[in-house]
Backbone as XML, in Angstrom:
<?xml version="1.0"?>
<chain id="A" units="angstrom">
  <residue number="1" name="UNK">
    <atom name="N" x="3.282" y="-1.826" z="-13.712"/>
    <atom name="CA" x="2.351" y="-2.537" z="-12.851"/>
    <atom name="C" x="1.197" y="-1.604" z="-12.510"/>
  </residue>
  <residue number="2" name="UNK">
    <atom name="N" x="0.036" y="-2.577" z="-12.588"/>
    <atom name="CA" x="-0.886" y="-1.304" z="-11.743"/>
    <atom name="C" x="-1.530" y="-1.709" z="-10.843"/>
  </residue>
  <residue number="3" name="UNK">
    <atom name="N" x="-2.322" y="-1.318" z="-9.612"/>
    <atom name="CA" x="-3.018" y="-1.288" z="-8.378"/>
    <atom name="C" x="-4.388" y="-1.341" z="-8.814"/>
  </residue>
  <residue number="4" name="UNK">
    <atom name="N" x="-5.096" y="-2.256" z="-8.238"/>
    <atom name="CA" x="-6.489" y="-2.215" z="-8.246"/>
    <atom name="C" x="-6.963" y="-1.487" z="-6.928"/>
  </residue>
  <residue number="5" name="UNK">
    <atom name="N" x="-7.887" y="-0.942" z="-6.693"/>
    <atom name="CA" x="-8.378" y="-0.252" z="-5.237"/>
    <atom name="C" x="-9.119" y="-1.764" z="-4.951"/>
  </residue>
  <residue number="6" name="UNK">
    <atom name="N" x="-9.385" y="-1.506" z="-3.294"/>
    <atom name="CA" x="-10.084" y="-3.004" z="-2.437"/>
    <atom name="C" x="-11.532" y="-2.796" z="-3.226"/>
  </residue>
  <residue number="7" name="UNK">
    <atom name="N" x="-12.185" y="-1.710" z="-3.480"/>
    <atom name="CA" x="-13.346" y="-1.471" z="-3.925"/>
    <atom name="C" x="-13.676" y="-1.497" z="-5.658"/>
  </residue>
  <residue number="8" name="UNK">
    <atom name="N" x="-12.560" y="-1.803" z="-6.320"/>
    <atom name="CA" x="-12.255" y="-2.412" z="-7.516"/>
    <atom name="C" x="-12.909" y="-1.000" z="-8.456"/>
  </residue>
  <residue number="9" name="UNK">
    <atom name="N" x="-13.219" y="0.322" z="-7.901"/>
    <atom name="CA" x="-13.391" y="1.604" z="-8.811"/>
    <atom name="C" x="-12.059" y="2.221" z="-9.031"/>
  </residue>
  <residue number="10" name="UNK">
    <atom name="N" x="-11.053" y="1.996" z="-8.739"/>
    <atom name="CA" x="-9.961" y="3.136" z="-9.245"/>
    <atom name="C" x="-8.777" y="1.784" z="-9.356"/>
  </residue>
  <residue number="11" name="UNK">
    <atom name="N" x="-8.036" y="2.368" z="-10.490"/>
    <atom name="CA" x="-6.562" y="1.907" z="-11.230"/>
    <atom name="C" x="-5.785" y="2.159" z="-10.838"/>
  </residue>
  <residue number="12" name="UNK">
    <atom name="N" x="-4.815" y="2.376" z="-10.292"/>
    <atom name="CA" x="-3.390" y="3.338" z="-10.594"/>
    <atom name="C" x="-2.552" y="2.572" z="-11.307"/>
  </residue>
  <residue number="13" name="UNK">
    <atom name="N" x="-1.558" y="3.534" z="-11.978"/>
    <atom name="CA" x="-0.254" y="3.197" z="-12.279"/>
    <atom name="C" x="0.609" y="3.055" z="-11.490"/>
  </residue>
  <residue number="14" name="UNK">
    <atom name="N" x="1.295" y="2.213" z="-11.337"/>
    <atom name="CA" x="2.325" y="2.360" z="-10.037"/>
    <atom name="C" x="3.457" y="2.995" z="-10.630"/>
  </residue>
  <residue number="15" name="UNK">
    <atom name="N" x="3.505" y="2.960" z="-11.746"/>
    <atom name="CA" x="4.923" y="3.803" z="-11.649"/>
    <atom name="C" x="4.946" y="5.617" z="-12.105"/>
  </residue>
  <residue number="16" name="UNK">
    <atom name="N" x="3.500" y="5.796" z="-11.454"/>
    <atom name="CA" x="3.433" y="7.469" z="-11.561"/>
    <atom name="C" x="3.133" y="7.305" z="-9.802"/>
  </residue>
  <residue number="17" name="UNK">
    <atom name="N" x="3.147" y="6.494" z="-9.329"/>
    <atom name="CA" x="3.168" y="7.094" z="-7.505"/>
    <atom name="C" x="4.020" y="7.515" z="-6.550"/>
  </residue>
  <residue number="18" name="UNK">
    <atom name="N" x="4.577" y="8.697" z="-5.896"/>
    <atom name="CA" x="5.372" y="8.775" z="-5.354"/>
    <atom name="C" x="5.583" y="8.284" z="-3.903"/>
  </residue>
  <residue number="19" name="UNK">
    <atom name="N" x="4.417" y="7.780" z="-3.720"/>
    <atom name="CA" x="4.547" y="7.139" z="-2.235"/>
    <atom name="C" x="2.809" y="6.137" z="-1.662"/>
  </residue>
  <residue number="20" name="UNK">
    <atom name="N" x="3.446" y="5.429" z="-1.540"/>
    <atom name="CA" x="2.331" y="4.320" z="-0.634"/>
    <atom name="C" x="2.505" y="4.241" z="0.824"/>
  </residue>
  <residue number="21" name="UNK">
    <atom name="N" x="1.392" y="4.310" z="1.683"/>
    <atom name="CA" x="1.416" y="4.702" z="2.971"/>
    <atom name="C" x="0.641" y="3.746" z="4.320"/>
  </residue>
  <residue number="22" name="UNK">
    <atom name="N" x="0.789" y="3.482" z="5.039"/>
    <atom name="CA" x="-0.093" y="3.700" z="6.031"/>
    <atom name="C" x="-0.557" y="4.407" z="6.558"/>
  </residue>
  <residue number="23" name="UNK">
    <atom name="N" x="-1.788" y="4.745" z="6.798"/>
    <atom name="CA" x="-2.315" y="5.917" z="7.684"/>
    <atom name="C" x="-3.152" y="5.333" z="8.853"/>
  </residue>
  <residue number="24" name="UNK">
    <atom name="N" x="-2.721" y="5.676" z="9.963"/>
    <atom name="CA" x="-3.450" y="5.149" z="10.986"/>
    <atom name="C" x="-4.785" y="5.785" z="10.912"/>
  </residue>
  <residue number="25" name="UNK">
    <atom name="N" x="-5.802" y="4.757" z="11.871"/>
    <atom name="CA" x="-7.523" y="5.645" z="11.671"/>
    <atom name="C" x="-7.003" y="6.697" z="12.659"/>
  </residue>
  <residue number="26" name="UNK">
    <atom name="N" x="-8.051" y="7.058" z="12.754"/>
    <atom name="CA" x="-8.577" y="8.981" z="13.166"/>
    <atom name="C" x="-8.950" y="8.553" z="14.746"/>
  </residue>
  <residue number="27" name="UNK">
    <atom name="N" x="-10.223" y="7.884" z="14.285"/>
    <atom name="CA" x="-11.187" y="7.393" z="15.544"/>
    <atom name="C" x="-10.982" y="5.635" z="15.930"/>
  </residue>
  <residue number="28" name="UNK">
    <atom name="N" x="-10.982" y="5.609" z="16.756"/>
    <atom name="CA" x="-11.235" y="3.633" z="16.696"/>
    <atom name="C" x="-12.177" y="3.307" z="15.989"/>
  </residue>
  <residue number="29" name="UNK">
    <atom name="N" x="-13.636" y="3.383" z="15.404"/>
    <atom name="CA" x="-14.241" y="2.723" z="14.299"/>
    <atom name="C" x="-13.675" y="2.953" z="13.501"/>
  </residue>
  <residue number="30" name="UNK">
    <atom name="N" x="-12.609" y="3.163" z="13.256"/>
    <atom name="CA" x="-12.019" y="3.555" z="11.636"/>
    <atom name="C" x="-11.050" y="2.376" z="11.556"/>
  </residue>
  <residue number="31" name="UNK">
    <atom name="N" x="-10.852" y="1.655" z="10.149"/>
    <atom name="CA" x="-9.603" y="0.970" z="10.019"/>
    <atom name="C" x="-8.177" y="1.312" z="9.312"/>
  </residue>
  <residue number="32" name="UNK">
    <atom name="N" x="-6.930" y="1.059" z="9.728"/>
    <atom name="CA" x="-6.629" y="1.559" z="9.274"/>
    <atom name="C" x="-6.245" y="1.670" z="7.463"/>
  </residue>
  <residue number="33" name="UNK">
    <atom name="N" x="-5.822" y="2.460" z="6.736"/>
    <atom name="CA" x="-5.649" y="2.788" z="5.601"/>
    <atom name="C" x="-4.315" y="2.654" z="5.010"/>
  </residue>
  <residue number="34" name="UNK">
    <atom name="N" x="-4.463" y="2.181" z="3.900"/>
    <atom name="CA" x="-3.213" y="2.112" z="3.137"/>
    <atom name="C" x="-3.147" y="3.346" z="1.660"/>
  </residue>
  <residue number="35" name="UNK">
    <atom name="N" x="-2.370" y="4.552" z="1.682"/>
    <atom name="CA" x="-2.942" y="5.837" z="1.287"/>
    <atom name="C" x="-1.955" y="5.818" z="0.117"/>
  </residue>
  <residue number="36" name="UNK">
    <atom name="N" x="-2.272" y="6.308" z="-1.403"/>
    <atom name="CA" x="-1.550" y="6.940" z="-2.322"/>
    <atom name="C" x="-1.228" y="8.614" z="-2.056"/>
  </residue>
  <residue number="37" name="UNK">
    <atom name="N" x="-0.083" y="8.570" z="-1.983"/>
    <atom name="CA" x="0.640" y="9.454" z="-2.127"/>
    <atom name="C" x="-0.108" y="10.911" z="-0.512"/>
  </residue>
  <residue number="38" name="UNK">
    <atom name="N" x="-0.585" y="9.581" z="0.449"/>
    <atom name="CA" x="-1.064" y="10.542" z="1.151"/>
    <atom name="C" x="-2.678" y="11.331" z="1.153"/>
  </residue>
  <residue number="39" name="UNK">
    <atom name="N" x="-3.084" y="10.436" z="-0.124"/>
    <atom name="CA" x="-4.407" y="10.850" z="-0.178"/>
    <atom name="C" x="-5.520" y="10.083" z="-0.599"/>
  </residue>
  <residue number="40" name="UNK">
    <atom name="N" x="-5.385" y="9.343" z="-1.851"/>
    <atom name="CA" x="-6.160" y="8.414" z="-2.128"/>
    <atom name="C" x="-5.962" y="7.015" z="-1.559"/>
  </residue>
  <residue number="41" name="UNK">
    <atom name="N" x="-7.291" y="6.735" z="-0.692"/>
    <atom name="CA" x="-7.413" y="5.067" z="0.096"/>
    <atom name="C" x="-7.216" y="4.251" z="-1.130"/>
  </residue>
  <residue number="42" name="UNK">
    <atom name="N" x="-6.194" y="3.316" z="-1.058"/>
    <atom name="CA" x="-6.659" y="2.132" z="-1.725"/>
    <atom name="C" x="-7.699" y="0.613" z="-1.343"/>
  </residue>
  <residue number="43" name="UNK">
    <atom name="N" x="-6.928" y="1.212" z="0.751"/>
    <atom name="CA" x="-7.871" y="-0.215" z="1.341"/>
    <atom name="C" x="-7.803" y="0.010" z="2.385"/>
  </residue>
  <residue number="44" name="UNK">
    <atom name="N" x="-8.775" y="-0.883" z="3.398"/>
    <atom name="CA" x="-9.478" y="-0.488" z="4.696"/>
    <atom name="C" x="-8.526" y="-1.723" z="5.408"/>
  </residue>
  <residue number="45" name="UNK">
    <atom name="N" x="-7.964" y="-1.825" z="6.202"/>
    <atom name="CA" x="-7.565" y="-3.366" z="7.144"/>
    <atom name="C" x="-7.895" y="-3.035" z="8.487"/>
  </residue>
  <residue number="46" name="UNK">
    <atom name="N" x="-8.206" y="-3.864" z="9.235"/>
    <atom name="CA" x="-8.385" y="-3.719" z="10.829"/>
    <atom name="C" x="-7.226" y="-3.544" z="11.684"/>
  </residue>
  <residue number="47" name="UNK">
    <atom name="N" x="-6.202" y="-3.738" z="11.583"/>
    <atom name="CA" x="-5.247" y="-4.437" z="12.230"/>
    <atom name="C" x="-3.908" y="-3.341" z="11.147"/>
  </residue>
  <residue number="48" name="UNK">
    <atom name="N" x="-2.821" y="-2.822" z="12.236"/>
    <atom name="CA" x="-2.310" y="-2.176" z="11.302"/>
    <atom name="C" x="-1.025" y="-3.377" z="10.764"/>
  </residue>
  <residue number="49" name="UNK">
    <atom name="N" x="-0.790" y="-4.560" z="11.599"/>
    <atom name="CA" x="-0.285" y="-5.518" z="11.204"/>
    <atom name="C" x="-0.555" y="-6.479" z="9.692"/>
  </residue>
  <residue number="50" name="UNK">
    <atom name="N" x="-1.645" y="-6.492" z="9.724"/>
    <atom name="CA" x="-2.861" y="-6.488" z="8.052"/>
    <atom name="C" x="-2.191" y="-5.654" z="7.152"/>
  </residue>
  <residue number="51" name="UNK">
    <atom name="N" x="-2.527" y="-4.558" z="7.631"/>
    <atom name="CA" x="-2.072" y="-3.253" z="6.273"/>
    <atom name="C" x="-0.328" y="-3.653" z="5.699"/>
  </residue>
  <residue number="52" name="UNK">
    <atom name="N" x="0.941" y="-3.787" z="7.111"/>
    <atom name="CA" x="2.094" y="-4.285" z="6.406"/>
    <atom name="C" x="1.847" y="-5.199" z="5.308"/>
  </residue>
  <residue number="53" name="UNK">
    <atom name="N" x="1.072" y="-6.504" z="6.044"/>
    <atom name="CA" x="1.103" y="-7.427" z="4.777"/>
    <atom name="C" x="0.531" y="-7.004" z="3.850"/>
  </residue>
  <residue number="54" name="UNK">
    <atom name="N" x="-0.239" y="-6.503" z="3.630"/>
    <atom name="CA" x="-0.530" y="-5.800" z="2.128"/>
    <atom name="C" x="0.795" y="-5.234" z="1.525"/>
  </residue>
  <residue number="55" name="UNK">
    <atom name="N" x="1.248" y="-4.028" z="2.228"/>
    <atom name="CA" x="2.076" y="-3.533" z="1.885"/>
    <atom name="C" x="3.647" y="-4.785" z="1.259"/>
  </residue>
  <residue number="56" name="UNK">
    <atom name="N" x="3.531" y="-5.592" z="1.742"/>
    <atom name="CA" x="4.483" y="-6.064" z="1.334"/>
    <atom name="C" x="4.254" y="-6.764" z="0.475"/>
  </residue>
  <residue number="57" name="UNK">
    <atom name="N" x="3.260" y="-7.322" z="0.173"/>
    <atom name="CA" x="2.761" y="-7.866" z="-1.000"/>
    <atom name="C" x="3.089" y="-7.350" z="-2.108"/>
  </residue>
  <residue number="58" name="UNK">
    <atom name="N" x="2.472" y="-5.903" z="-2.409"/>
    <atom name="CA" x="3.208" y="-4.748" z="-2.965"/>
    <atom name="C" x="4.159" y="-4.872" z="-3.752"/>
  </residue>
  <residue number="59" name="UNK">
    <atom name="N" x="5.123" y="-4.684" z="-2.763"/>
    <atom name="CA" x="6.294" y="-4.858" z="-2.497"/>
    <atom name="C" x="6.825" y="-6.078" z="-3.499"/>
  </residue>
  <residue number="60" name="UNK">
    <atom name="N" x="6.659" y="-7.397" z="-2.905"/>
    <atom name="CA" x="6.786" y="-8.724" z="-3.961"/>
    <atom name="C" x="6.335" y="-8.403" z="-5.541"/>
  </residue>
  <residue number="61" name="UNK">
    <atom name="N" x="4.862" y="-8.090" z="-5.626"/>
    <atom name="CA" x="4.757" y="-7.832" z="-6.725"/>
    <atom name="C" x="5.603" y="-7.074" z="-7.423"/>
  </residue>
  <residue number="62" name="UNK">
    <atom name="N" x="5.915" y="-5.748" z="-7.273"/>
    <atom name="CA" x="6.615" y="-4.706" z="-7.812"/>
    <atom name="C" x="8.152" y="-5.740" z="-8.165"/>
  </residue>
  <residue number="63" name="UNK">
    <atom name="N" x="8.787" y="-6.438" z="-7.329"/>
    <atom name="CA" x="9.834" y="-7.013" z="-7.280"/>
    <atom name="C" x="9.943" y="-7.748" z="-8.534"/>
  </residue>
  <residue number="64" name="UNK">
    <atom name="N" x="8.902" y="-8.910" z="-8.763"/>
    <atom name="CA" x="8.758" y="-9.702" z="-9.747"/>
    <atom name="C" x="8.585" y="-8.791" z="-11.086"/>
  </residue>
  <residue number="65" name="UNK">
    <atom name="N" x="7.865" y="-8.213" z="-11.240"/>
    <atom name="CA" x="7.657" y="-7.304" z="-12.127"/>
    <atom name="C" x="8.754" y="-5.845" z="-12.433"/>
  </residue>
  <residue number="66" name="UNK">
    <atom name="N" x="9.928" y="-6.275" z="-11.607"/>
    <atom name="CA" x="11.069" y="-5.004" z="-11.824"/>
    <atom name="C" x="12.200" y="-6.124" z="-11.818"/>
  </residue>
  <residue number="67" name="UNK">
    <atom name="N" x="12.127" y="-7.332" z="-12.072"/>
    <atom name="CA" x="13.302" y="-7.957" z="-11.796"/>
    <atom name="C" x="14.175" y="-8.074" z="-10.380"/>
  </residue>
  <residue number="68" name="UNK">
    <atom name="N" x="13.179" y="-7.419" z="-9.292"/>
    <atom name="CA" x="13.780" y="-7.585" z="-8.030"/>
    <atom name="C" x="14.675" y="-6.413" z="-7.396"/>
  </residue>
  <residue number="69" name="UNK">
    <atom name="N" x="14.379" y="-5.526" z="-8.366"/>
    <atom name="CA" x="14.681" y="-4.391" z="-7.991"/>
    <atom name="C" x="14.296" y="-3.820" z="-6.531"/>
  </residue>
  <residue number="70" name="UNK">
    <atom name="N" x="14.359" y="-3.864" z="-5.627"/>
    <atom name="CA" x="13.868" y="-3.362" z="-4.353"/>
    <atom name="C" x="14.653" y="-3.669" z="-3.447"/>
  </residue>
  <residue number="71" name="UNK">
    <atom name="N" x="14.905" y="-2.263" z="-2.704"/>
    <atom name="CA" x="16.134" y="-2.061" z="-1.846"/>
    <atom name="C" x="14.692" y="-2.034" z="-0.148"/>
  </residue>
  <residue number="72" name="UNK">
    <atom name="N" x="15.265" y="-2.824" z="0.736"/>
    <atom name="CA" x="14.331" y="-2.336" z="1.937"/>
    <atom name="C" x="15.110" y="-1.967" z="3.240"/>
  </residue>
  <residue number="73" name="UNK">
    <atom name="N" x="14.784" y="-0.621" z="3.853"/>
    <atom name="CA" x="15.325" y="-0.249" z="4.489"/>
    <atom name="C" x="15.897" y="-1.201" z="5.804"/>
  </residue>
  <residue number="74" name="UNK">
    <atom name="N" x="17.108" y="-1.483" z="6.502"/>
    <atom name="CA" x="16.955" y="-2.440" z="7.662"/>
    <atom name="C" x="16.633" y="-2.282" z="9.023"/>
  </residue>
  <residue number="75" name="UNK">
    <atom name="N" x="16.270" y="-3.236" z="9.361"/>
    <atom name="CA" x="16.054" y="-2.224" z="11.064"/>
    <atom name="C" x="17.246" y="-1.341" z="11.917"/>
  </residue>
  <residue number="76" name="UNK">
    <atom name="N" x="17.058" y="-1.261" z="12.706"/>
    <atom name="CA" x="18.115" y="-0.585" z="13.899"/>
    <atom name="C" x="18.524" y="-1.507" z="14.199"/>
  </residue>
</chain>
């Protein structure tokens, strides 16, 4: 599978990433970020509730495309 960035300049492979992230902003004008491996932005959301759903989207995709392979951690 691969990742398009929100800004449609960078690719990834997803299966060379070792980690997809949230990163909260810095400052309040900042939104927050959804980070490869801790460094490269893929996307800007306002709301860090936004960024999950991305993230889980992700998530679905990768699923369909692994046969459903995906274990998710449960709450407390």
């Amino acid at each position: 599978m691969i990742i398009v960035s929100q800004d449609k300049e960078t690719i990834i492979n997803f299966e060379s990433i070792t980690r997809i992230s949230i990163i909260p902003p810095v400052e309040q004008e900042y939104k927050y970020s959804i980070a490869i491996n801790g460094c490269l932005d893929l996307g800007y959301y306002k709301t860090k509730e936004r960024a999950k759903e991305v993230l889980q989207e992700i998530v679905r995709y990768y699923a369909v495309a692994n046969i459903g392979q995906v274990y998710e951690m449960p709450e407390d």
